[in-house]
N, C-alpha and C positions, 0 to 999 in steps of 0.2 A: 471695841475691846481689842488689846494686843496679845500677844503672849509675852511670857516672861523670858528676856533676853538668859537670865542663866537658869540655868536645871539640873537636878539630879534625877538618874537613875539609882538602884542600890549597889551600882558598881561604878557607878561614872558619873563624871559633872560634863554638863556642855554648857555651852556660852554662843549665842549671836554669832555665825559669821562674819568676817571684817577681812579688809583692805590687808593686814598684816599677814593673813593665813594663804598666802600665793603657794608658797612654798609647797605645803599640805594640798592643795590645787593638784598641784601640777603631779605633784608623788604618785597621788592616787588617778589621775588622770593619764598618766607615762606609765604604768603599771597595764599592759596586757591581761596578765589575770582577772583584774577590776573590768577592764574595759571589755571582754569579751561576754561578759553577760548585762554590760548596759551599751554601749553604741559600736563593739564589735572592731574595735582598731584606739589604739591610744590618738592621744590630743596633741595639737602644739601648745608651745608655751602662748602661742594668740589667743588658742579654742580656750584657752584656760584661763586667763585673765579675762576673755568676754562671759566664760562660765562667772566667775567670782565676782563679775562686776553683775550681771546678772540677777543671784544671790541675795546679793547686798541690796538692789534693787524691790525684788520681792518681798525684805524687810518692811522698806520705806514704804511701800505703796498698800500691804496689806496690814504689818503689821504682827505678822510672824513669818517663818522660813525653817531655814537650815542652821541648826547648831552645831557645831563641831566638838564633839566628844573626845576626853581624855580620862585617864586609868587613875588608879589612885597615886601611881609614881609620876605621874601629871604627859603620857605618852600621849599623844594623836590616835585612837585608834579609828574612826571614822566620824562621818555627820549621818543625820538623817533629820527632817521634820517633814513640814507639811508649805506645799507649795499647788498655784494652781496650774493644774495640768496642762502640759501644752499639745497631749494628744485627746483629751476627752473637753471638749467645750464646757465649761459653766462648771467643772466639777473640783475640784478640789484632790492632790493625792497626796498620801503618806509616802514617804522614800527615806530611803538607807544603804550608805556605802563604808564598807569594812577594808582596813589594811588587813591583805591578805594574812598577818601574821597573828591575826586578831579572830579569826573565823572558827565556828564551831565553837563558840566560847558563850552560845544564849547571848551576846552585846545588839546584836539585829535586833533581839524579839525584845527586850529592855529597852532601846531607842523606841522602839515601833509602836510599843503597848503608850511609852510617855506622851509621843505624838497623839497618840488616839485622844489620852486621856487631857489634855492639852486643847484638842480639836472640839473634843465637847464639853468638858467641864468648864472649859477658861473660854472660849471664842464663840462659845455654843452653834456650832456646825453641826449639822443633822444628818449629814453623811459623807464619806472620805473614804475615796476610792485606793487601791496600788494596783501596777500594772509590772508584770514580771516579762522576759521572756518563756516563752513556753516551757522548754528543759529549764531554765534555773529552779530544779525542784529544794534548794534549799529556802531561796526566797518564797516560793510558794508554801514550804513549814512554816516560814517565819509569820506570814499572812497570818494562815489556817489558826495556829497558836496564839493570834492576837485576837484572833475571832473574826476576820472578814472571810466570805464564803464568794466560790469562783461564781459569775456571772456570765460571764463570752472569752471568746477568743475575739485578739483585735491584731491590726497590723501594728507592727513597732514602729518608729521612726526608720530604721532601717530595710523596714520589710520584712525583716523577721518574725514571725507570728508569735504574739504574746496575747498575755492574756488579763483581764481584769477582775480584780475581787474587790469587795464593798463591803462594807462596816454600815449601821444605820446608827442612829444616837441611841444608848441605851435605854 
């Protein structure tokens, strides 16, 4: 089974990542604000094209990924789907990144909910992990309100201590 390259939420369409969204990479990648609650320093334009090729990759090989979301005026506001985890072995996690200008807006828990429903209605996966930093207590709403419940605390990639929540199939 694949997922479906395009999708709505009731506020946003997303589409498949691709080759042409560098630009959108890098924004959100070059953006401190974004980066200080996922890898704690922005990217280069390298980190960022190895991200997107990345991506693209996780498509091809599973079969779903990251969609890139836009508003109804057709704006960029963030992506999020579901990819396999590259800190939890064999698991699976839901992820989600927001233009700062975009935040506070319920668009997190609207991506978050689709990925879920996506993970198990369409690809039938039996459970799908996210992994926040410890303080990012918005992400941790965002979880909570999709319905995964906190499990441990784990190291980030950075060392910084995060922590992971899990969803089971309903």
């Amino acid at each position: 089974m694949t997922a479906p390259t395009r999708v709505t939420t009731p506020r946003l369409r997303g589409r498949s990542i691709e080759e042409g969204d560098f630009d959108y990479v890098v924004e959100v990648d070059g953006d401190i604000r974004v980066q200080r609650t996922l890898f704690g320093r922005v990217s280069t334009e390298r980190e960022s094209r190895a991200r997107l090729r990345r991506w693209i990759e996780i498509w091809e090989e599973n079969g779903f990924g990251f969609w890139l979301f836009a508003d109804a005026s057709g704006e960029n506001v963030g992506h999020g789907g579901l990819f396999p985890s590259p800190r939890e072995t064999g698991e699976i996690e839901v992820g989600y990144v927001l233009k700062p200008a975009f935040w506070g807006r319920g668009y997190a828990t609207e991506i978050t909910s689709l990925s879920l429903q996506v993970g198990f209605d369409v690809l039938g996966m039996r459970r799908i992990i996210a992994i926040a930093q410890e303080t990012n207590l918005a992400s941790r709403r965002v979880m909570e309100k999709c319905g995964l419940t906190f499990e441990t605390t784990v190291p980030s990639l950075d060392g910084v201590r995060g922590v992971r929540y899990a969803i089971g199939r309903p």
